[in-house]
N, C-alpha and C positions, 0 to 999 in steps of 0.2 A: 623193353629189353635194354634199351641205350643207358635209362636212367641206373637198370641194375649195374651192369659194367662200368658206369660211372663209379659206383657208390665204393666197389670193388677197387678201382685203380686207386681214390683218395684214401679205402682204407690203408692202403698196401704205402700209400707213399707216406700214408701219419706214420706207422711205424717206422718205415728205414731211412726217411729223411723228413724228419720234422720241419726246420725252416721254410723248404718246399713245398710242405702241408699248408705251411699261414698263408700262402698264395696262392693255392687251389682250393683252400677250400670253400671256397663261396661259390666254387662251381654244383657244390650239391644242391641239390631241389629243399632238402631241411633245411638246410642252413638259410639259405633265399626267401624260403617261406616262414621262418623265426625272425627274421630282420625288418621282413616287410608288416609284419604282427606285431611285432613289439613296437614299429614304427608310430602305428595308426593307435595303438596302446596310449603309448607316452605323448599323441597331437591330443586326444581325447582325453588324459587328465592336463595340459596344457588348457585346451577350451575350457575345461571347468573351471581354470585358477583364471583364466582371463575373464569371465562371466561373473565372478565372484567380486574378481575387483572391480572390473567396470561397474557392478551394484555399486558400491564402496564408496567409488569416483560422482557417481551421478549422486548419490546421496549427499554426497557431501558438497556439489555443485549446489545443489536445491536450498542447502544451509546457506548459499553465497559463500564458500570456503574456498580458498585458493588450493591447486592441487599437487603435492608434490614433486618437483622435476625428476626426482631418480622415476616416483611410480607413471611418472608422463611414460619416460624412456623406456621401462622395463612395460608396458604395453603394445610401446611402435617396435621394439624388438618381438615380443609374444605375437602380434598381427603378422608381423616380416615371415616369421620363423612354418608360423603354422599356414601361413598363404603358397609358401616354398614348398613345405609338406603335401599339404594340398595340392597342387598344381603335379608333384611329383608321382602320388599315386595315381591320380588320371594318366599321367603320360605311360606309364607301368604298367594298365590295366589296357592300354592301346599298341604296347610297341609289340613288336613281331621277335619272340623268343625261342621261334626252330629255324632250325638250318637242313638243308638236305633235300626240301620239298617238303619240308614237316616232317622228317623221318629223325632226325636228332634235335636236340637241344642245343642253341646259341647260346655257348658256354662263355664267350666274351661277353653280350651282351649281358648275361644273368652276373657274369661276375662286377661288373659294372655295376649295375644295377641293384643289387644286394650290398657291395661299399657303400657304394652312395644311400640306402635306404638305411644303414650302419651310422655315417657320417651324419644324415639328417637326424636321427635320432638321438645321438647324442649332443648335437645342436640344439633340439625340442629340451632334453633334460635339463642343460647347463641354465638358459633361458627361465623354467620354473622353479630349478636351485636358486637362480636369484632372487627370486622372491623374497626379500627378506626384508619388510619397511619397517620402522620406526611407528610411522603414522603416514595415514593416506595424504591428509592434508593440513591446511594451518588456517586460521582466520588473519583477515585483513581486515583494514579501514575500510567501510566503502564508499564510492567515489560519489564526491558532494555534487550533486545536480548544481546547484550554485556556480559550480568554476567551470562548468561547459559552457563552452562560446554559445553568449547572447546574439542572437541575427538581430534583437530589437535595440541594443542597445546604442544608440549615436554618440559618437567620439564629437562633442563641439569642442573648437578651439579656445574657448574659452575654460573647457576643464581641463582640457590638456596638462597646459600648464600647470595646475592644482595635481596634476594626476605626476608629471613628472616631479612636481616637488614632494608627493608625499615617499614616492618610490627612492629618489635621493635620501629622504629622511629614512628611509627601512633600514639604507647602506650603512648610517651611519652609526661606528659601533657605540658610540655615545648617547643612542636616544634608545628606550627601551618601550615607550608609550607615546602614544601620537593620538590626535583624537580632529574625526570630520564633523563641524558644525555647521549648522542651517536651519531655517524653516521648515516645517513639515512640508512636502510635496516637493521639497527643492531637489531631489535626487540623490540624496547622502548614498541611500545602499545600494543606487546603480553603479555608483563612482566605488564606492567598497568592493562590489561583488567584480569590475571591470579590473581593481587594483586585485584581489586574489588571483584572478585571472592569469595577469602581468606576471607577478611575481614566481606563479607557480610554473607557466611555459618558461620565466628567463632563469629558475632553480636558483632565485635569490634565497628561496628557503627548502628546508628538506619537507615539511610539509605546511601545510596550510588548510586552517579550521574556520568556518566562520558559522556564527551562533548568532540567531536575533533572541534578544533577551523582552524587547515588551515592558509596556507600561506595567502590569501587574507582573514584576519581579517575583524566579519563582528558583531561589538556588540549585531545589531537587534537581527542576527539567534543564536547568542550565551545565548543571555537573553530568545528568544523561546525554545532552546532547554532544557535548563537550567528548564524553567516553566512547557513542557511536563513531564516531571521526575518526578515533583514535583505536579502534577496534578491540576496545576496554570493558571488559565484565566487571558489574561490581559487584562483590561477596557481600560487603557492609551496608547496616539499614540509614544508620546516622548517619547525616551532611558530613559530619568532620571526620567519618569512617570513609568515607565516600572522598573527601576532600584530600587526603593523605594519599590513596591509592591514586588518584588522578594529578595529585603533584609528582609523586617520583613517574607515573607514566608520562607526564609533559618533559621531567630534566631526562629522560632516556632520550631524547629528542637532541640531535646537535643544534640545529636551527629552525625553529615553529613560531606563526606566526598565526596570531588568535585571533581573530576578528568577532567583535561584540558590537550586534547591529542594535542602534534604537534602544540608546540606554535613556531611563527618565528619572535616575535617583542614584546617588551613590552603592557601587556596588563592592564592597570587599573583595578583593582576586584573592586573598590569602584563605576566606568563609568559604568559599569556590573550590580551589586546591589550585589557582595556575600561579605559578613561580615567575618573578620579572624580578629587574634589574638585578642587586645583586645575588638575590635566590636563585640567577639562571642568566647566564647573559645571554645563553642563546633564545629565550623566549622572548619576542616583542608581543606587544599588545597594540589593537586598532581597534578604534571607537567610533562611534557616530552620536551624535546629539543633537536636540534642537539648542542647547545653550551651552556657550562657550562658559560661562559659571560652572557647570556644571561637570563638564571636563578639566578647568585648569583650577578650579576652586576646595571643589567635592575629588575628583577624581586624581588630582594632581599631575596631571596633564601637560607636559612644557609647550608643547611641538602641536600644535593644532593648524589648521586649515578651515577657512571659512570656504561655503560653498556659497555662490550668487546669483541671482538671476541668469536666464540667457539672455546675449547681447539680439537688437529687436530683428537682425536676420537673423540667426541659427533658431529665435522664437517662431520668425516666419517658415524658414524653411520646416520646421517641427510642423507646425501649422496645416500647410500645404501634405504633407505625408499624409496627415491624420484625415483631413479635410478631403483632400485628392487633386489634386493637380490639374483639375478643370479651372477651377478658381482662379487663376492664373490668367491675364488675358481675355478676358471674359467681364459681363458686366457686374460679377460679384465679386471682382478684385480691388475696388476700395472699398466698401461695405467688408470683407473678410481682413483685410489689412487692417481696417481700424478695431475690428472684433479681436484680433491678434496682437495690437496695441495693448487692448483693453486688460488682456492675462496676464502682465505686465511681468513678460517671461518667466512667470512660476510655470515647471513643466508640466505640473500633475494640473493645473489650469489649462492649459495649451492644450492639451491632448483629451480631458472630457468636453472642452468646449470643441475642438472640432469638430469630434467623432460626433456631438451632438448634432451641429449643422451639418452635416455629410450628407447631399444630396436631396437640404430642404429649399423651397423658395427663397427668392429673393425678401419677398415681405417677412419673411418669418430671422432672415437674417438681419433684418433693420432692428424688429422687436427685440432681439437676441441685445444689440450693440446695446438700445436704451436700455434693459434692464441692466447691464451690466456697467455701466453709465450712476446708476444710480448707487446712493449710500447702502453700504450695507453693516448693520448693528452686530459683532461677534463677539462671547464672550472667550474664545478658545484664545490662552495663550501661545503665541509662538506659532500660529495662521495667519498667514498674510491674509486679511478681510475679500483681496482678490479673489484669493481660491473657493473661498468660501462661495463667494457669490457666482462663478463659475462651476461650482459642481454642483449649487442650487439652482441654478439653470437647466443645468445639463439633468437635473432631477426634473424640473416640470418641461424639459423635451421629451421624456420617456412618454412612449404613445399609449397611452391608454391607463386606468387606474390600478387594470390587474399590477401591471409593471409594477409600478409605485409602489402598491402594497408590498410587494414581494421585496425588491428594493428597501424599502426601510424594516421592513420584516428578518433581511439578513445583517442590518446594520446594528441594529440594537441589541438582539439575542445573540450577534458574533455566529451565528450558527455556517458551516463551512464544505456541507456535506448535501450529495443532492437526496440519500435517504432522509435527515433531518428536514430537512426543508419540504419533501415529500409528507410528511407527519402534521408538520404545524399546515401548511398550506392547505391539506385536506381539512385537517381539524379545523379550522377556521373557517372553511369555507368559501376558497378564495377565488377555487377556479369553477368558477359559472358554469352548470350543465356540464359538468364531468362527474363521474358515479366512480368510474373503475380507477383502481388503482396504476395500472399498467396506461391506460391512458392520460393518466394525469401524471406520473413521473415523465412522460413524453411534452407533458405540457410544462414542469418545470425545468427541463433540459434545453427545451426552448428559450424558456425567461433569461435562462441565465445566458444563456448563449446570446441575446439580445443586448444581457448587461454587460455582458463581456466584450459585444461589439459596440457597445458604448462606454466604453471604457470608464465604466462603472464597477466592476468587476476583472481581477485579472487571474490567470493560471495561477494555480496551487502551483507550491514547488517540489511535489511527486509527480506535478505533471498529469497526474491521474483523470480521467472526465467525470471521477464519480466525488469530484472535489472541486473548491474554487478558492480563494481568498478576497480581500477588501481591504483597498489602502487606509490606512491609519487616518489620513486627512479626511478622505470620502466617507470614516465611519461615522469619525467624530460631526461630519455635514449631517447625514444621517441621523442622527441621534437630533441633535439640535431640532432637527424639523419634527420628528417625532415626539419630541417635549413640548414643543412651543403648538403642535397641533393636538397637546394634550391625548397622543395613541400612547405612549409609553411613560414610565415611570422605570429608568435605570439606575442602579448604583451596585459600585464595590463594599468589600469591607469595613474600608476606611470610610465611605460614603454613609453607610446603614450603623456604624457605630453610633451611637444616640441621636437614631432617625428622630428628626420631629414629626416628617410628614403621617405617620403611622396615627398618633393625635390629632391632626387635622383633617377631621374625616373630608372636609367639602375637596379639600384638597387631592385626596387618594381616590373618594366617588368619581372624578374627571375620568380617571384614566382606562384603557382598553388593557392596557398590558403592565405587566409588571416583569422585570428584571433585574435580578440580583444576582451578581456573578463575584465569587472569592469569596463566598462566607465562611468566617472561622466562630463566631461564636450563635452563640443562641438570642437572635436579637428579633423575633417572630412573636409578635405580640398574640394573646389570647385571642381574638378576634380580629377580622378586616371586615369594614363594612366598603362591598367593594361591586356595587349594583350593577356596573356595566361592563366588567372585567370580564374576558373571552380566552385572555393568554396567560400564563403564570408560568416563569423561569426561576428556578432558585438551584444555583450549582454552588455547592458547597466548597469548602479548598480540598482537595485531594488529599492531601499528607496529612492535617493536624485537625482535622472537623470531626465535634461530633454532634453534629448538628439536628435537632432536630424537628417535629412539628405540635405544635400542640392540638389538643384534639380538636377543639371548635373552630381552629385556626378555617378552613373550610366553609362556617356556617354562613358567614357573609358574602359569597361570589357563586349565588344560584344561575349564573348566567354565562359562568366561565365555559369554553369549548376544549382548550388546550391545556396540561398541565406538565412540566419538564421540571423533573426533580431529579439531581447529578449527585453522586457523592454523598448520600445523607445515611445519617443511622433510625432508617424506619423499621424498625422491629416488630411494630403492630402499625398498619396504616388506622391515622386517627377515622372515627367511625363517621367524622363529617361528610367524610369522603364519598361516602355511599348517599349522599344527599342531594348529590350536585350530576343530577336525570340528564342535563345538556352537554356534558361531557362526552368531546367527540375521540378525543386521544391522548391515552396517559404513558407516559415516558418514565419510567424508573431507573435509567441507565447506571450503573455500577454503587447501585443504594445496598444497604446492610437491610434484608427481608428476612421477613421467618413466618406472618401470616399477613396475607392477602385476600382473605375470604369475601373483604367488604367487597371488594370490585363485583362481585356479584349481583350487585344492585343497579348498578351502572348498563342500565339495558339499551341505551343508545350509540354505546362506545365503540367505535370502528379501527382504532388502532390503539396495539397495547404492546410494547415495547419494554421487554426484563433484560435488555441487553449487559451483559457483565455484571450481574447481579449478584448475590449468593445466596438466591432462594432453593431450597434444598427439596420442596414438594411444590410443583404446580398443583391450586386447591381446585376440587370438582366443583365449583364457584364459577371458574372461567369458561366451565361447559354452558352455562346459561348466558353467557354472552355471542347469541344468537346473529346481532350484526356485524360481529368483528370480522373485518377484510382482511390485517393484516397483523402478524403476532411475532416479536424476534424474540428468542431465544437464544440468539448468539452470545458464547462465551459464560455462558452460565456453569461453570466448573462445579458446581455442590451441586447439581440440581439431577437427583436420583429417583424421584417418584413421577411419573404423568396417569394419573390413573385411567383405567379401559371406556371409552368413551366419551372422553373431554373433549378431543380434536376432534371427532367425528361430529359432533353436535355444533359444531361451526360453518355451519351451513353455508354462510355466506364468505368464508373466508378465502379470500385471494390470492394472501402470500403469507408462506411460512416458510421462516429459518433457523433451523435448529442447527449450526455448523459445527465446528471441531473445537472439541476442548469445552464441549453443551453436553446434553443429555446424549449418555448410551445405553443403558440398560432396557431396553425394548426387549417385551416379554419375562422378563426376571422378576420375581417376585422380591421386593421389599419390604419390609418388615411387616408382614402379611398380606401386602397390596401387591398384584400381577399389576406391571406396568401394561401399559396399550401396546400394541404392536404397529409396526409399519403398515400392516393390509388396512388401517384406519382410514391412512390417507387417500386410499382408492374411493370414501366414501363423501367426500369434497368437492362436489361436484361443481364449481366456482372456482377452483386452483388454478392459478395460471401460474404462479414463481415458486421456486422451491430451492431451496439449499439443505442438504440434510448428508451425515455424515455416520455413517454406520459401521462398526469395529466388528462387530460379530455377522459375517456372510450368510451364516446358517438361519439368520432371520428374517432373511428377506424372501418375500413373496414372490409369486411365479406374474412375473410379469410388471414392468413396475409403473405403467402408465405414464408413461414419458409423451406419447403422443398429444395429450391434449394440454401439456403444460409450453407455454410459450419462453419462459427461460427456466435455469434450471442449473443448479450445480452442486451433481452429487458425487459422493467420493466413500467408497465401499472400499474394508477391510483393514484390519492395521497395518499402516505403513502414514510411512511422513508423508504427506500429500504437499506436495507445491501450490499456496495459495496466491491468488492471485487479483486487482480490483476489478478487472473486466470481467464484465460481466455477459457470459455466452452461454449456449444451449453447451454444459458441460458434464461429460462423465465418466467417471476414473475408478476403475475394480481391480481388488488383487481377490482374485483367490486362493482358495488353499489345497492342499492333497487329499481333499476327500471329494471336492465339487470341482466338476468339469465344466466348461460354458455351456457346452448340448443341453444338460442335466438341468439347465437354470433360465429357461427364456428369459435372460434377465436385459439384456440391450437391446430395443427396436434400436435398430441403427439407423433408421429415417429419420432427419431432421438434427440429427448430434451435429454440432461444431467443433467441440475439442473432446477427443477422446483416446483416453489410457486402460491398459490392458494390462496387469499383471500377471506374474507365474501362472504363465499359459504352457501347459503341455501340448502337444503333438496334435492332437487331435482336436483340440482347442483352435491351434492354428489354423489347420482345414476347415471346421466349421466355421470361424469368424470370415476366411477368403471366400468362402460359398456364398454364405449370408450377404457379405458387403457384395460381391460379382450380382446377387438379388435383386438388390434395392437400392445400388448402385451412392453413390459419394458427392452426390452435387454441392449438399450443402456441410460438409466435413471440410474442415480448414485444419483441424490437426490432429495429428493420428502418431499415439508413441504406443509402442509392443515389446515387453520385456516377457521373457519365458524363462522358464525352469532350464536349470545347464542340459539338460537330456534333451531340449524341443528345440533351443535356437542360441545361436551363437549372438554375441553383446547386443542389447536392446535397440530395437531399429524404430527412431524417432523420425517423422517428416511433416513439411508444412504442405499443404496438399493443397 
């Protein structure tokens, strides 16, 4: 009754006094109830423009893209607005809106309450009016690992000095090139990488790049790396299409400062594209070399700095760090003192002869001093003969032979990565009484980690664990013993340009291994007669090779186990290939393929590797390769056929990786051939790793055996998947509007470590909260949830 007598007096007052009306009338129950509707209206297409762009944002996060500041802004206002919203109708759906004992309506409070749900909403509107971006976000440079403060790095007083003259020299606007000379091991590009450092915290320049360019000088990767720094895509295939765009991106620069580590030959800046002196005054250039010829001769170089020994305390003290500071005081403090003499403050000396003796006897520290005591024969120019005999030391202190092998195993083949090293080493046969794969990359993660704490080995500079490097001084030690103990046979292009040794069969019969890295032409003789050969490396040059193999090239190395062939145009592998029965692991990483049939023959082959390949049919040939453990397929972009029980007939196979940007067409029939399906995989009863990447959801099987596989990272449906080197029990689903999760026993969620959920509905939601409250999250370390705008508001990531 109240409400009708209400409705009655605001009719009466619209008529005879309007102005009157615009202030009563939000005492009616319509009008309150249209304001608070259109409220939750216009919060609910707000949530969906904010869900839309947060997609947007994260996406464009996962690129590494910086993100817009208006669209930062125009979200913390959209959060603000709809949190206020929010909060407002809960308090509206609580407050107390009769008067009288319940018998009238609180026409103050409603009229309150109805403004204010007026004012909110036209608040919410103005907020998704603004939505109006250009672009979500932009790309940047990104930041060089290189210029984060090194904890390893020691400021000796003795470089100081060196360090503050070379930074005066940066000031000065009269030098436009400056170049750091030494010895190999002498610490050129610690002193480089500690002066980027400097200069970038005191904003002597607006940005700062630095590039190691390497003994095989290579323009391509120097103008790529050069362009990631500088957050530069290149359109053009040609060096000097490439070198143009990358000179006017250097002169857009007011002040840049290029640093070019570990030059060994004259390099053109103009063949390049970087602008110095008067092409750019604001561009300097910083070099390192082992020879001052080379800089102020070749490179034209005014302003150089020699780098020098350290003086014989800052040796000691280096010494003592590496060594550990028992030494000290103790009755191995002249015996280490004089071993500390002996490195005759070269630091790459100092620091593998420590970590060598770290924590051996005294007798073994005496033996240490005499060999080191003793002459040593090098032919490496521009090596102090000290280091040499210091890092050969530091080689026959590594405990045991496995070591050793391994150790000159990644000196001479350059190889950098613990899946490579996992290949040859199996293939070889290296690690005694190991069978499984999984247990044997736990045995070369150990190795390395032993080299590493022998400072044999140092961190990659991704930092990544599924990487490592090797100094330049400790390769070239490397190599030397592996020639002189007749395991290898290395050379370059320039080395294998009118090889003699290929005619000198007695000479070639010595060797265990052969490698050949940077080949640009066809210099692979008709035969090798190569009776005790186990390894063969031959990587082509990447840009200009069309390199290939002749067919009987094979007939002579019945004995070979390993084969690594990079870069090449094998079109037909020659038919030798099917000859060579002891063949443990063959490597075709980014070769031009088209028929592989031979491999077929190869019944003892345990690892087979098409990594970046552009074979366009895996052949039913590979289904009779009944021992193979281990098969990548990563990155194989042409490769469109896997016909219906190849993979299954790999009985013994361990690990397979088909990841993104590989084979999708599971179950699609090609050009008369139905490809295999994913339920193959459930018949691999020996799988333990997996990476597999599947674009069409509707193909996957009910269930996908995630249990018995020990690592794993799978990435279901289209969308940009965030890739990543760690490697963890990982797995990432979008689906789509026709498949619910219920519908798809597709996640045992026992045992996941990182895992991603996409466009999950409502019901989606509840099921995965059920499931996971189940079988509970012990072993879940990350958990991201994005939903359809209808099921949840911006995607809820956490580290768990």
């Amino acid at each position: 009754m109240a409400e009708i007598i209400l409705t009655i007096v605001v009719e009466v007052v619209k008529r005879v006094a309007p102005p009157a009306y615009r202030r009563i009338c939000y005492w009616r129950k319509s009008k309150y109830t249209s304001n608070l509707q259109n409220l939750k209206t216009e919060v609910d297409n707000l949530k969906s423009e904010r869900v839309r762009t947060q997609h947007q944002v994260d996406e464009a996060k996962r690129k590494g893209e910086e993100i817009e500041e208006n669209v930062v802004n125009w979200l913390a206002r959209a959060n603000n607005v709809i949190e206020a919203a929010d909060n407002f109708t809960k308090d509206e759906a609580t407050a107390n809106k009769r008067c009288f004992k319940g018998l009238c309506p609180d026409l103050q409070t409603r009229r309150r309450l109805s403004k204010e749900a007026e004012r909110q909403k036209e608040a919410v509107v103005n907020v998704r009016d603004a939505r109006r971006f250009d672009r979500i976000s932009y790309c940047t440079a990104p930041e060089d690992i290189r210029l984060i403060s090194n904890k390893d790095y020691e400021p000796f007083e003795s470089r100081m000095f060196t360090l503050r003259n070379i930074l005066s020299a940066l000031e000065d606007p009269d030098v436009d090139m400056l170049g750091i000379y030494g010895m190999g091991g002498i610490g050129k590009t610690m002193l480089a990488e500690e002066i980027a450092r400097k200069v970038k915290s005191d904003k002597l320049f607006d940005l700062v790049v630095f590039v190691e360019v390497s003994q095989n000088q290579d323009i391509r990767k120097i103008q790529g790396e050069i362009a990631d720094k500088l957050g530069l895509k290149f359109h053009e295939e040609s060096e000097s299409g490439r070198a143009n765009s990358l000179f006017k991106r250097i002169k857009a620069e007011k002040k840049i400062l290029i640093i070019l580590d570990n030059i060994w030959e004259n390099l053109n800046l103009r063949v390049v594209g970087i602008p110095h002196g008067d092409g750019h005054k604001g561009c300097k250039v910083l070099l390192t070399a082992r020879s001052l010829d080379l800089l102020s001769g070749k490179m034209d170089s005014r302003s150089n700095f020699s780098i020098g020994v350290l003086n014989e305390e800052e040796a000691w003290n280096l010494f003592k760090k590496m060594a550990g500071d028992y030494i000290e005081g103790s009755e191995f403090q002249s015996v280490a003192r004089d071993v500390a003499k002996e490195c005759a403050g070269l630091p790459v000396s100092v620091v593998t002869i420590a970590r060598a003796l770290r924590n051996k006897r005294l007798f073994e520290w005496k033996d240490a001093l005499e060999q080191l005591r003793r002459p040593y024969a090098t032919n490496f120019k521009d090596i102090q003969p000290t280091a040499c005999k210091a890092i050969e030391l530091s080689y026959n202190k590594l405990a045991g032979e496995e070591l050793k092998n391994i150790f000159l195993l990644i000196g001479y083949t350059a190889i950098s990565s613990i899946d490579a090293l996992l290949m040859c080493g199996m293939g070889l046969g290296l690690f005694q009484g190991v069978n499984k794969m999984e247990v044997a990359r736990a045995r070369v993660r150990t190795l390395v980690h032993k080299l590493k704490a022998s400072c044999m080995l140092l961190d990659h500079i991704s930092k990544s664990e599924e990487f490592f490097s090797m100094h330049d001084v400790v390769r070239d030690v490397a190599i030397s013993i592996a020639s002189t103990e007749k395991i290898a046979l290395t050379a370059t292009n320039e080395q294998v340009d009118g090889f003699r040794v290929w005619s000198d069969e007695s000479a070639v019969k010595r060797y265990t291994s052969i490698v050949l890295q940077d080949i640009k032409t066809n210099v692979l003789p008709e035969v090798v007669e190569c009776p005790q050969l186990k390894l063969l490396f031959i990587c082509a040059d990447k840009e200009s090779s069309s390199l290939t193999i002749p067919n009987n090239f094979f007939k002579g190395m019945i004995q070979v186990r390993v084969i690594n062939l990079t870069y090449m145009n094998l079109l037909s592998l020659p038919s030798t290939l099917g000859f060579l029965l002891n063949l443990r692991a063959l490597s075709l990483c980014y070769c031009k393929l088209v028929d592989i049939s031979v491999i077929g023959g190869l019944k003892k082959l345990e690892i087979l590797c098409l990594r970046g390949s552009d074979i366009k049919q895996l052949p039913t040939e590979v289904g009779q390769l009944t021992w193979l453990t281990l098969l990548d397929l990563r990155e194989c972009r042409k490769l469109e056929v896997i016909p219906p029980n190849v993979l299954s007939n790999l009985s013994h196979l361990e690990e397979l990786y088909i990841s993104c940007r590989s084979f999708q067409k599971w179950e699609v029939e090609v050009e008369g051939v139905k490809n295999a399906g994913v339920e193959e995989l459930k018949h691999l009863p020996n799988l333990t790793s997996l990476e597999l990447d599947i674009h069409d959801v509707n193909t996957l099987p009910r269930g996908l055996f995630l249990e018995k596989l020990e690592k794993y990272r799978i990435r279901i449906g289209d969308w940009y998947w965030e890739s990543t080197n760690i490697w963890r029990r990982e797995f990432r689903l979008r689906l789509n509007n026709k498949i619910c999760l219920k519908d798809w026993l597709i996640v045992q969620l026992q045992g996941i470590e990182d895992l991603e959920l996409r466009e999950l509905r409502e019901q989606d939601v509840n099921y995965f909260a059920n499931e996971l409250a189940k079988v509970g999250s012990s072993e879940l370390k990350f958990l991201r949830i994005h939903g359809c705008s209808d099921a949840l508001n911006p995607p809820a990531e956490s580290k768990v």
